[in-house]
PDB file of N, H, CA, C and O in Angstrom:
ATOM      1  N   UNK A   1      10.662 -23.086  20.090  1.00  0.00           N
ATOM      2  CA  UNK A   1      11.701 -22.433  20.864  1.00  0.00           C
ATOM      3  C   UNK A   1      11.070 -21.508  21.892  1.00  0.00           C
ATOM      4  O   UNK A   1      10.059 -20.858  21.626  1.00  0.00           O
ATOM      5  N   UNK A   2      11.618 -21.463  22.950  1.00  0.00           N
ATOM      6  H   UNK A   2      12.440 -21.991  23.166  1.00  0.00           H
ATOM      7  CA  UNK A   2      11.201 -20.627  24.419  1.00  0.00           C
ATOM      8  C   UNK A   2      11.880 -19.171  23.911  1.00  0.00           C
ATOM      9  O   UNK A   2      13.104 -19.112  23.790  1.00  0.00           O
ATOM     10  N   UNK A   3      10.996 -17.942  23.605  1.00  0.00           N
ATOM     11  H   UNK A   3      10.002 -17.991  23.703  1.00  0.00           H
ATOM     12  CA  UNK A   3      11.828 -16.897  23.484  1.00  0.00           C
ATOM     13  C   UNK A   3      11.494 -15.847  24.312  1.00  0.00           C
ATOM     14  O   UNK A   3      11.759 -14.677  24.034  1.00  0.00           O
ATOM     15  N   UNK A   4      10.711 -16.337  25.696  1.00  0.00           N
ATOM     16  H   UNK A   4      10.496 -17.287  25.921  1.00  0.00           H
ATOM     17  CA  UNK A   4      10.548 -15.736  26.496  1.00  0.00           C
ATOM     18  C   UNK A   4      11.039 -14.836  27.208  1.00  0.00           C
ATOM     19  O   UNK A   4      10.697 -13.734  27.637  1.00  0.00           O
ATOM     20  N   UNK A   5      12.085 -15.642  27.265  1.00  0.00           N
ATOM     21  H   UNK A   5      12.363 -16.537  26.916  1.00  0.00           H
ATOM     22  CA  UNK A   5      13.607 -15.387  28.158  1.00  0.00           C
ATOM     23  C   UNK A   5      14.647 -14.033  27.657  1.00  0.00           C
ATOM     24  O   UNK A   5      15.417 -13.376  28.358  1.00  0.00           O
ATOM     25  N   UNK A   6      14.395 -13.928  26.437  1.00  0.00           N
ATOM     26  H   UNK A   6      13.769 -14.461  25.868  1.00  0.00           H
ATOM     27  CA  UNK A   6      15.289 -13.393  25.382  1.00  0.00           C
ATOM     28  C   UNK A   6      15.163 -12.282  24.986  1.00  0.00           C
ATOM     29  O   UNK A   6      16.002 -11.387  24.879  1.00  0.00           O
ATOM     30  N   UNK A   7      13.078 -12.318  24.529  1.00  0.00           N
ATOM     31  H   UNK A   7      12.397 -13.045  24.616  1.00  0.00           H
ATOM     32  CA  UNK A   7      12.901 -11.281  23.745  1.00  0.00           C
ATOM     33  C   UNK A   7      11.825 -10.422  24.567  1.00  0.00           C
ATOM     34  O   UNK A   7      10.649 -10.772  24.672  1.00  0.00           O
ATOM     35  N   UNK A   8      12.402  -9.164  25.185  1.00  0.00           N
ATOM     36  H   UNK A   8      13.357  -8.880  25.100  1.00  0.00           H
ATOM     37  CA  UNK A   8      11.688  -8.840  26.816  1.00  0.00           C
ATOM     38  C   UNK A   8      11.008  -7.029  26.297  1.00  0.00           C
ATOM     39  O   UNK A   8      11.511  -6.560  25.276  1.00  0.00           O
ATOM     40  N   UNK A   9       9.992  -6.223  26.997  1.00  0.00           N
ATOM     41  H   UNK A   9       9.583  -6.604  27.826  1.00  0.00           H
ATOM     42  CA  UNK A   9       9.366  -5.772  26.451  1.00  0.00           C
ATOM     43  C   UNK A   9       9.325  -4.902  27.405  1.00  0.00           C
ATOM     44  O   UNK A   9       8.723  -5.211  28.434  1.00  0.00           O
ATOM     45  N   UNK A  10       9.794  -3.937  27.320  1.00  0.00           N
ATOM     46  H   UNK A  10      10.283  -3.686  26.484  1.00  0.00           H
ATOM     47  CA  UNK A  10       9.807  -2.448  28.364  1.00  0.00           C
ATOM     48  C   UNK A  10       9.251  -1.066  27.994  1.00  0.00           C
ATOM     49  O   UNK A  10       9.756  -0.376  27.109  1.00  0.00           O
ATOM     50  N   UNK A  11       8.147  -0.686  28.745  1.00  0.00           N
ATOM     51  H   UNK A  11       7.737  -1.246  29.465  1.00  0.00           H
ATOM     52  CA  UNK A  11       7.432   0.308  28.408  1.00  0.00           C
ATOM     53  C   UNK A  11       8.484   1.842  27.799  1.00  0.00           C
ATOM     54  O   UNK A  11       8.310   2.600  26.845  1.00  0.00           O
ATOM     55  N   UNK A  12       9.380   1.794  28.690  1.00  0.00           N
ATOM     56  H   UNK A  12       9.522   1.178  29.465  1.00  0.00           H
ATOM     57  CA  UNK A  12      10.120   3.227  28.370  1.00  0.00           C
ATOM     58  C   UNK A  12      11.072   2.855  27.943  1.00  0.00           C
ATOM     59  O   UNK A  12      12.014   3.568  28.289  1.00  0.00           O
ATOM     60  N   UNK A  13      11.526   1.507  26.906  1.00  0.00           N
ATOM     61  H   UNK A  13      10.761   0.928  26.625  1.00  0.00           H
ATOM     62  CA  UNK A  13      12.330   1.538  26.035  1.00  0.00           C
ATOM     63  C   UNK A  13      11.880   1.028  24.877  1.00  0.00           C
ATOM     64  O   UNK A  13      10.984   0.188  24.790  1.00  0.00           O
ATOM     65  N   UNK A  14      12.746   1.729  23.572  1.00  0.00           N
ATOM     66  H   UNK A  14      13.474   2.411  23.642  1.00  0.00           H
ATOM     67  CA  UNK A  14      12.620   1.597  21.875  1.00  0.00           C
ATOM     68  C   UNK A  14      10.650   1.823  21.679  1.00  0.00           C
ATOM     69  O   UNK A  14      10.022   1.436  20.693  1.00  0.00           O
ATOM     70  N   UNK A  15      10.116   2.441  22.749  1.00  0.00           N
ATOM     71  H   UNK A  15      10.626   2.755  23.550  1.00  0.00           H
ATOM     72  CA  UNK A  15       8.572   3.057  22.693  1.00  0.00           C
ATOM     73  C   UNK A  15       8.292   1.674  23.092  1.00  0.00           C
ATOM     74  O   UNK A  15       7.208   1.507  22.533  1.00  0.00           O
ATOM     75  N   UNK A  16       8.628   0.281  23.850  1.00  0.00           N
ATOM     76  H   UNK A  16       9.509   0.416  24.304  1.00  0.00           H
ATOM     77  CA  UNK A  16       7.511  -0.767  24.227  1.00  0.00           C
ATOM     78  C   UNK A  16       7.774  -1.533  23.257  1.00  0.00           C
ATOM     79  O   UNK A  16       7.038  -2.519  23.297  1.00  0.00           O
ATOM     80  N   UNK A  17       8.597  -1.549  22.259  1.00  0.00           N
ATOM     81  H   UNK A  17       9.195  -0.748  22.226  1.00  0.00           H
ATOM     82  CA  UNK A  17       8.891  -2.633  21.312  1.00  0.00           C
ATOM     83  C   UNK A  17       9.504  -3.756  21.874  1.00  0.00           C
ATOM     84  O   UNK A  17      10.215  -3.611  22.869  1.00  0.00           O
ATOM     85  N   UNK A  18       9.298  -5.037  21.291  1.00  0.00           N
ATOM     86  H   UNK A  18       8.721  -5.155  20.483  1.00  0.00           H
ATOM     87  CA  UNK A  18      10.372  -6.467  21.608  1.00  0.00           C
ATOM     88  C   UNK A  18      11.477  -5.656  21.455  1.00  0.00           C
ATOM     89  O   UNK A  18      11.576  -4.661  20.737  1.00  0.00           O
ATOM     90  N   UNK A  19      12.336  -6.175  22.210  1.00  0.00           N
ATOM     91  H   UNK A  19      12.256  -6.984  22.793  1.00  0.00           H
ATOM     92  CA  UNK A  19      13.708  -5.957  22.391  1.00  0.00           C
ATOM     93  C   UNK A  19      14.298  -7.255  22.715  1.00  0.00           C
ATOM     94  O   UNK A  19      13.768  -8.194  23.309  1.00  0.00           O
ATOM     95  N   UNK A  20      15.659  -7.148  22.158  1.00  0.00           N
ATOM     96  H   UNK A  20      16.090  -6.385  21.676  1.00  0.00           H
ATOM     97  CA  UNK A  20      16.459  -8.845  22.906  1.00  0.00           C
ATOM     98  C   UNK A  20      17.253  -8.349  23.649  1.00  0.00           C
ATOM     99  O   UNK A  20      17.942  -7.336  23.522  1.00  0.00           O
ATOM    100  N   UNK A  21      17.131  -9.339  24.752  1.00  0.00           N
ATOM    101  H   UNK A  21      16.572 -10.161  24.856  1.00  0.00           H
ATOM    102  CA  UNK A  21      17.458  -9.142  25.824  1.00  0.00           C
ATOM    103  C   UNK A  21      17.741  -7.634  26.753  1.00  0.00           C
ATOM    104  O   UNK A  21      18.727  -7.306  27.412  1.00  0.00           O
ATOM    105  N   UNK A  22      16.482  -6.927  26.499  1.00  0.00           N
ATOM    106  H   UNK A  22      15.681  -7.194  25.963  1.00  0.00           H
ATOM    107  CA  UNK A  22      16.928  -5.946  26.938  1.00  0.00           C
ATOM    108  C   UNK A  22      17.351  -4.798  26.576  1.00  0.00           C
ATOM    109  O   UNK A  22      16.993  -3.711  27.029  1.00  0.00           O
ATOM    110  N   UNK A  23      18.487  -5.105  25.364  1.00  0.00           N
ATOM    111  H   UNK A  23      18.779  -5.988  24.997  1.00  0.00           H
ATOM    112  CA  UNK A  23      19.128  -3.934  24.781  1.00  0.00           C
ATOM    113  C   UNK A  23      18.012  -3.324  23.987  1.00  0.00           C
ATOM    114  O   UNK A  23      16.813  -3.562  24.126  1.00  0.00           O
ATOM    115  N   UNK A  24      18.671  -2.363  22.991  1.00  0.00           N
ATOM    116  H   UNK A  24      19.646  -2.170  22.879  1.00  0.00           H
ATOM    117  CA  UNK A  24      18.128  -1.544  22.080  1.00  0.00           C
ATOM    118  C   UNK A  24      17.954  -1.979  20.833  1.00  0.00           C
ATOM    119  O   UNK A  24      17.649  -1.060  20.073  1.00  0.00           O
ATOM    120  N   UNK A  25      18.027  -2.983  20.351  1.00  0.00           N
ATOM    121  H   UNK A  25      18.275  -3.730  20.968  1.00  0.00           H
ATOM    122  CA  UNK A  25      17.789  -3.719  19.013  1.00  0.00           C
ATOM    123  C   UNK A  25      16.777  -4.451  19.548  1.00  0.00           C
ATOM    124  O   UNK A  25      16.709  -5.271  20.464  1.00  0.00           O
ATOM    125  N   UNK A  26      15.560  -3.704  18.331  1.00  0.00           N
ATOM    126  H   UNK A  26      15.615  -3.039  17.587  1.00  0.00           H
ATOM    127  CA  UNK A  26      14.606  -4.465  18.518  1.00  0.00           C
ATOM    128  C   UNK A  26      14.345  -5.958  17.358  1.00  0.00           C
ATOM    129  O   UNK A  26      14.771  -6.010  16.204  1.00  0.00           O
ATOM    130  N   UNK A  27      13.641  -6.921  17.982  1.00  0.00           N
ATOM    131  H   UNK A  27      13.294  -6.879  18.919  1.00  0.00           H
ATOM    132  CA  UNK A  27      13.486  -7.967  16.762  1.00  0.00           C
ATOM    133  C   UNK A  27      12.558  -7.306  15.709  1.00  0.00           C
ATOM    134  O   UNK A  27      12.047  -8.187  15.017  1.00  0.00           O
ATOM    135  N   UNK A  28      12.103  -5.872  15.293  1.00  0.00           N
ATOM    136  H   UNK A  28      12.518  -5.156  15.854  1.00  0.00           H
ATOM    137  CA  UNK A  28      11.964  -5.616  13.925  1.00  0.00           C
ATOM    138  C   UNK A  28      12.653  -5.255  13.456  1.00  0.00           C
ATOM    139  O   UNK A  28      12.310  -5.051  12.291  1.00  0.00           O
ATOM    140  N   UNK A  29      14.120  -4.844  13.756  1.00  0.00           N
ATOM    141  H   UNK A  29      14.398  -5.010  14.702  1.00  0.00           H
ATOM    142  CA  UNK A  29      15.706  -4.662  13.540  1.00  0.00           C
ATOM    143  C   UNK A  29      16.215  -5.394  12.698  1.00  0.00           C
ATOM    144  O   UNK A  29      16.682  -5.188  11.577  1.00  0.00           O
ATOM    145  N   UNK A  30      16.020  -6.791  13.687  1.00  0.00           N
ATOM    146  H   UNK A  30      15.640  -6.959  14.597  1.00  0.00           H
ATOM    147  CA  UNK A  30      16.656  -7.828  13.056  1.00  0.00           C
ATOM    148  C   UNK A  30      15.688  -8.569  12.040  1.00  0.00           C
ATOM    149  O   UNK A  30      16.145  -9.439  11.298  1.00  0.00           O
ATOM    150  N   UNK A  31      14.503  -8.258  12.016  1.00  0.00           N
ATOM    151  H   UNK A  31      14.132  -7.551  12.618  1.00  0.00           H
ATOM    152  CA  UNK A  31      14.013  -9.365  10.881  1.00  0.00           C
ATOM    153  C   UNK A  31      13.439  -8.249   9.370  1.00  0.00           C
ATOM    154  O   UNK A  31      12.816  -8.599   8.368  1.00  0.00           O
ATOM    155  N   UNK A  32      14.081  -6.540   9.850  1.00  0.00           N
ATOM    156  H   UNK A  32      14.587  -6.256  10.665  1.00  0.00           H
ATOM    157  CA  UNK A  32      14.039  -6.078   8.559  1.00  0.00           C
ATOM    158  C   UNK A  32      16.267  -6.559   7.823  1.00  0.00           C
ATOM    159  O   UNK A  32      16.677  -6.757   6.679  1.00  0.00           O
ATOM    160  N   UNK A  33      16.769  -6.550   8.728  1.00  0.00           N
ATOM    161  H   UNK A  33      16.436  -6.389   9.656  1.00  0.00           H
ATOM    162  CA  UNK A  33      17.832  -7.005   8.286  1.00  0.00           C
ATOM    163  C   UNK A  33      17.652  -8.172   7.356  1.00  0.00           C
ATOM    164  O   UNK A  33      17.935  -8.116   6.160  1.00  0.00           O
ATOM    165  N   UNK A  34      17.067  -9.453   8.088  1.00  0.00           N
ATOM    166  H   UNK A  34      16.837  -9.499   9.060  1.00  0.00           H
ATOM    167  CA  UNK A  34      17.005 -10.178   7.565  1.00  0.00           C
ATOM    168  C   UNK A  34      16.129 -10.531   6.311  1.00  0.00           C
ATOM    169  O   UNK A  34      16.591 -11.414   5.588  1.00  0.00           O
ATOM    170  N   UNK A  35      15.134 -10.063   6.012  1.00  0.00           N
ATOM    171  H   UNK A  35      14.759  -9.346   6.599  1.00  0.00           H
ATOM    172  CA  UNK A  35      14.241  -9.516   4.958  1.00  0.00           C
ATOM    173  C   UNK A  35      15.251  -9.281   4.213  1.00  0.00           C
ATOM    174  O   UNK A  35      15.706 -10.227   3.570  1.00  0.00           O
ATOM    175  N   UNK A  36      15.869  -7.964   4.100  1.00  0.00           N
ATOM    176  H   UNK A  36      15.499  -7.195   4.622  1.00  0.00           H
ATOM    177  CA  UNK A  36      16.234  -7.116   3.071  1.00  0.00           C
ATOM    178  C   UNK A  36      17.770  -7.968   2.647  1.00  0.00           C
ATOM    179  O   UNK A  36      18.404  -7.252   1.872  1.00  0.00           O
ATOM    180  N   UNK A  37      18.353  -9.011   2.890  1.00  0.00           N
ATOM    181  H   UNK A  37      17.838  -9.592   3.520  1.00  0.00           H
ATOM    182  CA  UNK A  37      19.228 -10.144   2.365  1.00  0.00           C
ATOM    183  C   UNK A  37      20.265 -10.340   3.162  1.00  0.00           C
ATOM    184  O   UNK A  37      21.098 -11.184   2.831  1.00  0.00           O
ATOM    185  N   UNK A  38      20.409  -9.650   4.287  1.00  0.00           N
ATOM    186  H   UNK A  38      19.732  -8.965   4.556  1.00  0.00           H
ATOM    187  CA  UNK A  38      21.570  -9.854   5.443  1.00  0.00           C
ATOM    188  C   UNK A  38      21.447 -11.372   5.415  1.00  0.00           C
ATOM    189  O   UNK A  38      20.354 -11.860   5.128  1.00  0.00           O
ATOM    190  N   UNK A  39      22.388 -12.077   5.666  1.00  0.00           N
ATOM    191  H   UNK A  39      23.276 -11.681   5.899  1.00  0.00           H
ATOM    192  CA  UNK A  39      22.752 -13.484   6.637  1.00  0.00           C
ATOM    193  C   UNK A  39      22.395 -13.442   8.268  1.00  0.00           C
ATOM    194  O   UNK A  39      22.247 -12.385   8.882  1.00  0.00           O
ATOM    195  N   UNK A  40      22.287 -14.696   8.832  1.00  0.00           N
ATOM    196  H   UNK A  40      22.408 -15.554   8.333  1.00  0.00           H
ATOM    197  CA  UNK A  40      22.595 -14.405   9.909  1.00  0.00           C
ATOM    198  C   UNK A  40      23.982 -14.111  10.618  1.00  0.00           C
ATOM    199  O   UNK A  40      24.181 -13.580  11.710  1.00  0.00           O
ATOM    200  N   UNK A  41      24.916 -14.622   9.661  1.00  0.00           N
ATOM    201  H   UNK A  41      24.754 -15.053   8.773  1.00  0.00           H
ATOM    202  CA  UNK A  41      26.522 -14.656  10.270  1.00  0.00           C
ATOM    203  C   UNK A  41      27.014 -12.826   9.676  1.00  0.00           C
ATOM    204  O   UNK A  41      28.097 -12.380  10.055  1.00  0.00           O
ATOM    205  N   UNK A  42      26.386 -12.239   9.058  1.00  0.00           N
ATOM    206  H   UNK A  42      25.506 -12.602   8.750  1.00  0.00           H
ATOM    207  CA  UNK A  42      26.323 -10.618   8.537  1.00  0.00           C
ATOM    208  C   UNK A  42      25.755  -9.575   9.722  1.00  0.00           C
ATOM    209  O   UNK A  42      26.096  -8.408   9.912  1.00  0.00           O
ATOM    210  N   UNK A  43      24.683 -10.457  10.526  1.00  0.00           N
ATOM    211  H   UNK A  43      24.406 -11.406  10.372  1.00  0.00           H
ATOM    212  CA  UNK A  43      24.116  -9.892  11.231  1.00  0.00           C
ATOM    213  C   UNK A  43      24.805  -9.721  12.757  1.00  0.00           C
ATOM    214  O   UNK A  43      24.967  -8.767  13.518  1.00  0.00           O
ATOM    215  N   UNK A  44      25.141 -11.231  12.800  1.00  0.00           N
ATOM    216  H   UNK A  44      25.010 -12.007  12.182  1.00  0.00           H
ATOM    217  CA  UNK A  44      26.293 -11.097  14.058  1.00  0.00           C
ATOM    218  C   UNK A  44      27.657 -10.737  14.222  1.00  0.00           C
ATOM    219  O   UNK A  44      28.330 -10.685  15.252  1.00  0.00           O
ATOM    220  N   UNK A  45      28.054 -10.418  12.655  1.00  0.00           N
ATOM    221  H   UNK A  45      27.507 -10.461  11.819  1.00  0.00           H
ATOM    222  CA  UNK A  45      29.442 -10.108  12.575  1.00  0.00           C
ATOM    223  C   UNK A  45      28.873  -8.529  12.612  1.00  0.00           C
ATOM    224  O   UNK A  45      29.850  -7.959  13.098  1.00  0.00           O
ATOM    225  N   UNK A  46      28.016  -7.648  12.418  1.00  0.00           N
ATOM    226  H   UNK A  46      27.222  -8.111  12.023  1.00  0.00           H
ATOM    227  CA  UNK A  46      27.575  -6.239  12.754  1.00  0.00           C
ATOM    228  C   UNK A  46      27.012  -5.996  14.129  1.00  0.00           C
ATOM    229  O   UNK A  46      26.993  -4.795  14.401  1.00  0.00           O
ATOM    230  N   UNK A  47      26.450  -6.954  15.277  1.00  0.00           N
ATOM    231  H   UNK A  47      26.466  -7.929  15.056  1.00  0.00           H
ATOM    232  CA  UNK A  47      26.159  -6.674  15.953  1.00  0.00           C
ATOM    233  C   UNK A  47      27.208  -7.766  17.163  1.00  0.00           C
ATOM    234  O   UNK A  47      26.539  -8.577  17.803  1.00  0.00           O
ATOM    235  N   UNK A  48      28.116  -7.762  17.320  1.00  0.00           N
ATOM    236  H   UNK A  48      28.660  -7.103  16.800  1.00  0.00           H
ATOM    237  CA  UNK A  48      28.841  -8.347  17.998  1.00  0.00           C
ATOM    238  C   UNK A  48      27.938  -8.820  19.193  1.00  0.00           C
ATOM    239  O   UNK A  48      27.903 -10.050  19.215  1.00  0.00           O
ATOM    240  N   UNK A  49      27.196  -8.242  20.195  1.00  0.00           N
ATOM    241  H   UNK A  49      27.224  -7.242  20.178  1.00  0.00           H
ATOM    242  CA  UNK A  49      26.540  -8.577  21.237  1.00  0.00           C
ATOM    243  C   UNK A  49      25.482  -9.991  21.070  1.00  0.00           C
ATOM    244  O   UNK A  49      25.335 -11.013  21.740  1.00  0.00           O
ATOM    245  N   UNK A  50      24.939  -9.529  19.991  1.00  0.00           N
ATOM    246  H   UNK A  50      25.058  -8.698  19.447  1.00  0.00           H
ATOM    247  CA  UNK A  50      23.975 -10.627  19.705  1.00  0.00           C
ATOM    248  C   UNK A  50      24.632 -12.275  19.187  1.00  0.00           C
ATOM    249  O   UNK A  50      25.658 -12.520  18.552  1.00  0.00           O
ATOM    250  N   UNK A  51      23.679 -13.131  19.696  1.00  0.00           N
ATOM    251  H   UNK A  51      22.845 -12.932  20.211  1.00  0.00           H
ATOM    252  CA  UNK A  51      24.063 -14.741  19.505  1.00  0.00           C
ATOM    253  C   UNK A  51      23.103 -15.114  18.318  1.00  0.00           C
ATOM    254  O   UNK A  51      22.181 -14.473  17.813  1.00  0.00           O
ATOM    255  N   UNK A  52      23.780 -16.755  17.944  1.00  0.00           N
ATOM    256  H   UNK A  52      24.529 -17.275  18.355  1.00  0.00           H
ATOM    257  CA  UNK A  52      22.815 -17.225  17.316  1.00  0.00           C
ATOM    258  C   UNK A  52      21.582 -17.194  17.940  1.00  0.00           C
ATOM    259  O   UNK A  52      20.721 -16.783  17.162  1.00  0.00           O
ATOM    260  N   UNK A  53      21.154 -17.469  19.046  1.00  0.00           N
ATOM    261  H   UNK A  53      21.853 -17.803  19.678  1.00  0.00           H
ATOM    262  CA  UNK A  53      19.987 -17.723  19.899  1.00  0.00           C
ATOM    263  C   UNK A  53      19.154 -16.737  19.743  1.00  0.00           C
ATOM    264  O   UNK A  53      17.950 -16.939  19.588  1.00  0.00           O
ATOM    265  N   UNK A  54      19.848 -15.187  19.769  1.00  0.00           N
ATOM    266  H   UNK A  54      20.826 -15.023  19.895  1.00  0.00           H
ATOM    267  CA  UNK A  54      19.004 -14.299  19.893  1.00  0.00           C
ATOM    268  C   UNK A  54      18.112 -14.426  18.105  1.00  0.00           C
ATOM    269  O   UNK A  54      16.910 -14.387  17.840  1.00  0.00           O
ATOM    270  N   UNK A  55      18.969 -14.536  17.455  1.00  0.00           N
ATOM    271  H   UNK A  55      19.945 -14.567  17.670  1.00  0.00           H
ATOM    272  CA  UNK A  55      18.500 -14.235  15.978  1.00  0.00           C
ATOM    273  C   UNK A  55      16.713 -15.410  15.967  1.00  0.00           C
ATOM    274  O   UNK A  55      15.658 -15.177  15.378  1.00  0.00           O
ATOM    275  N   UNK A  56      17.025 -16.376  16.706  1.00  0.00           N
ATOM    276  H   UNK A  56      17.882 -16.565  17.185  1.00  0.00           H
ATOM    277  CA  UNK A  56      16.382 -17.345  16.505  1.00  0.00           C
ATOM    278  C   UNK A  56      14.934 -17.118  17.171  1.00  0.00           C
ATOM    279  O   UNK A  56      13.808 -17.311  16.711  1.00  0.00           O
ATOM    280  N   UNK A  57      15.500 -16.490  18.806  1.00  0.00           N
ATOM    281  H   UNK A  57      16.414 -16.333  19.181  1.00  0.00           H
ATOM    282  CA  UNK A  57      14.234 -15.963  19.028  1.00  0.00           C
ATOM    283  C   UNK A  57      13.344 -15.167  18.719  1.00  0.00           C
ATOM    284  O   UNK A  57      12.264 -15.068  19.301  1.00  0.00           O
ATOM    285  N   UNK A  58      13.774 -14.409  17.610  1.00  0.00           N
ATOM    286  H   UNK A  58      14.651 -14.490  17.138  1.00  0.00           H
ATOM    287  CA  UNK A  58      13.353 -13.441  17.010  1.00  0.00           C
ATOM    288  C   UNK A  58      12.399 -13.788  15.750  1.00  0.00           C
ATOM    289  O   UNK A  58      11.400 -13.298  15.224  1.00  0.00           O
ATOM    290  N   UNK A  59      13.017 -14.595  15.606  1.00  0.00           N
ATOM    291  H   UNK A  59      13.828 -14.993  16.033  1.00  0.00           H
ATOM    292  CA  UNK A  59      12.442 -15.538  14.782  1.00  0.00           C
ATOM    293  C   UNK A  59      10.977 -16.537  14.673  1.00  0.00           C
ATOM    294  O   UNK A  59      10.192 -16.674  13.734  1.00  0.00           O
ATOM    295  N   UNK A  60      10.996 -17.229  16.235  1.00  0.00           N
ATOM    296  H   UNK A  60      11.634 -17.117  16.997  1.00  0.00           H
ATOM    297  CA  UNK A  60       9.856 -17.327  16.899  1.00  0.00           C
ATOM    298  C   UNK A  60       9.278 -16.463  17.494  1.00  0.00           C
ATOM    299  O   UNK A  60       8.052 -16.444  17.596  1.00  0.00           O
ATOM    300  N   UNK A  61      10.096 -15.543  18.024  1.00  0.00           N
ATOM    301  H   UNK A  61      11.093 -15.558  17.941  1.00  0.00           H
ATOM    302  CA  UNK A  61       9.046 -14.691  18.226  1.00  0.00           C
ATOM    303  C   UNK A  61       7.815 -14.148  17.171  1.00  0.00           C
ATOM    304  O   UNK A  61       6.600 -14.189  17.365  1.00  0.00           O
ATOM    305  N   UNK A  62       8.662 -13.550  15.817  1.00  0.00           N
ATOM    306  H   UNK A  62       9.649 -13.516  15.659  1.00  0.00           H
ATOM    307  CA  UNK A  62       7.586 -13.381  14.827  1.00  0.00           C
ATOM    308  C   UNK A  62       6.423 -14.310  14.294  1.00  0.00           C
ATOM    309  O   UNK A  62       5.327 -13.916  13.897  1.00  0.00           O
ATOM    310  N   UNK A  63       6.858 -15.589  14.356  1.00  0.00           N
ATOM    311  H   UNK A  63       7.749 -15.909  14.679  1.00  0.00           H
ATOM    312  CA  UNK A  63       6.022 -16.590  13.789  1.00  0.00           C
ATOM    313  C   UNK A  63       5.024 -16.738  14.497  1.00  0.00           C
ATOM    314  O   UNK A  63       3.937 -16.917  13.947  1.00  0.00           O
ATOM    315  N   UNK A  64       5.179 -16.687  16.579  1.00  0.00           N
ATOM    316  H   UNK A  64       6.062 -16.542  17.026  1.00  0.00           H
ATOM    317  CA  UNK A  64       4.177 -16.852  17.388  1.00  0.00           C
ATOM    318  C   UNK A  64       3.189 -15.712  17.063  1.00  0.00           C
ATOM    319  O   UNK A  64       2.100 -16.034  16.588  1.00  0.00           O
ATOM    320  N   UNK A  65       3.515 -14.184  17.312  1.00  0.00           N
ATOM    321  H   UNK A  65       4.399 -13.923  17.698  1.00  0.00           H
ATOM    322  CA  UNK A  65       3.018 -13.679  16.872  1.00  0.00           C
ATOM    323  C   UNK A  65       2.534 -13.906  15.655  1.00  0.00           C
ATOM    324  O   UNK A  65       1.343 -13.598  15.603  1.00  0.00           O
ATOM    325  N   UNK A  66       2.985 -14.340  14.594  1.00  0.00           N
ATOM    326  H   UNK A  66       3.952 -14.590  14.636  1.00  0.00           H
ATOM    327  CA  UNK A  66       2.036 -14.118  13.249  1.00  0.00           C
ATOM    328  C   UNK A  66       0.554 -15.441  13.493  1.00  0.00           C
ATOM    329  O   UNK A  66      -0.606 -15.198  13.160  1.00  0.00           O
ATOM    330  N   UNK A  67       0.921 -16.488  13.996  1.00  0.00           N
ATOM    331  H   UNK A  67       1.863 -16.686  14.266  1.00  0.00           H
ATOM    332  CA  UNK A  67       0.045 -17.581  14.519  1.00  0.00           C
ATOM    333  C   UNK A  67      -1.299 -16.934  15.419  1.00  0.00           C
ATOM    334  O   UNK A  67      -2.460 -17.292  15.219  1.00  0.00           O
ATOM    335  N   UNK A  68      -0.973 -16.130  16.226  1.00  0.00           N
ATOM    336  H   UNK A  68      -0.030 -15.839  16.388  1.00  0.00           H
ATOM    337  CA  UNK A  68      -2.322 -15.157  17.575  1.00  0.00           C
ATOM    338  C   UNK A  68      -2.794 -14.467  16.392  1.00  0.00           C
ATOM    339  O   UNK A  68      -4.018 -14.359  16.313  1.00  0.00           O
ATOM    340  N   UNK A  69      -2.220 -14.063  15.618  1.00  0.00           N
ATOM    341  H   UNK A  69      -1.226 -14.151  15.683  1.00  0.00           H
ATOM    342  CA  UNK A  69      -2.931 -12.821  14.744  1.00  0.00           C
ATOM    343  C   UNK A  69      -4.013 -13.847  13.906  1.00  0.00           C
ATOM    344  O   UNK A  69      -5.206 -13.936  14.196  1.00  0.00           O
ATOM    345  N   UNK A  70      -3.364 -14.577  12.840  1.00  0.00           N
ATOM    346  H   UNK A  70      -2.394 -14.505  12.605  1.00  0.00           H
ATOM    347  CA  UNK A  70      -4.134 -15.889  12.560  1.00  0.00           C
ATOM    348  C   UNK A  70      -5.727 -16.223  13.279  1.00  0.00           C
ATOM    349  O   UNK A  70      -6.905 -15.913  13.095  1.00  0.00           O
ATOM    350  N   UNK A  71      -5.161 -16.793  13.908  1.00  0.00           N
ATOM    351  H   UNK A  71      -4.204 -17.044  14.057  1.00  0.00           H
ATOM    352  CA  UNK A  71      -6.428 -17.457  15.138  1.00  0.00           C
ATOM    353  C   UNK A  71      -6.921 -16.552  15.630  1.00  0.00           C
ATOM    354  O   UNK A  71      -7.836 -16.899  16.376  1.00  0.00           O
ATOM    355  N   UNK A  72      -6.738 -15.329  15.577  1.00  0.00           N
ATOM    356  H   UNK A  72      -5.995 -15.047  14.971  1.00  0.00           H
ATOM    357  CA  UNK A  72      -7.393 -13.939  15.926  1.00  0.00           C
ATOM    358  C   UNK A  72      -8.305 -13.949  15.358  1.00  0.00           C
ATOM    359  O   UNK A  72      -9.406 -13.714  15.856  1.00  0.00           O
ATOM    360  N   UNK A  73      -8.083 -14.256  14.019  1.00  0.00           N
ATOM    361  H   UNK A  73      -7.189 -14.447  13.614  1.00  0.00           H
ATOM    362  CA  UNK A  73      -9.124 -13.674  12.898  1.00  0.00           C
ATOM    363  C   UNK A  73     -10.005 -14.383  12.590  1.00  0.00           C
ATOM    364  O   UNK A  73     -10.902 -13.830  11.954  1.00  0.00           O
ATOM    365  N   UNK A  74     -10.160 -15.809  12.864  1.00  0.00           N
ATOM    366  H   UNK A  74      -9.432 -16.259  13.380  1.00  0.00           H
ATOM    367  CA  UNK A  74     -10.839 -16.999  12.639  1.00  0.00           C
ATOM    368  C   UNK A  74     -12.239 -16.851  13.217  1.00  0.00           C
ATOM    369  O   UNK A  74     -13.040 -17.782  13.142  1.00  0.00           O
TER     370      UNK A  74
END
């Protein structure tokens, strides 16, 4: 998945964290939600703004990242 688009990264907001799209929820927001047993349909019924898409990029986003860290270390 392309989460380029989605999950965008601004120095003077949430301190430089991923953010989706911009706003103030960052994807460690959403993937301690999701960790700790939220749904995704829990997550969007609490955050009205957010889509399936976003949840997803967030999603790849972590995994890409966890993959560089990986091959980092190799």
């Amino acid at each position: 998945m392309e989460y380029n688009e989605i999950i965008t990264i601004e120095p003077g907001k949430r301190s430089g964290k991923p953010c989706i799209r911009g706003m103030r929820i960052t994807v460690y927001d959403i993937l301690e939600y999701l960790a700790g047993g939220m749904t995704e349909a829990e997550v969007l019924e609490d955050f009205s703004e957010l889509t399936s898409q976003d949840i997803k990029a967030c999603l790849a986003f972590a995994a890409d990242r966890e993959k560089k860290l990986f091959l980092a270390s190799i």
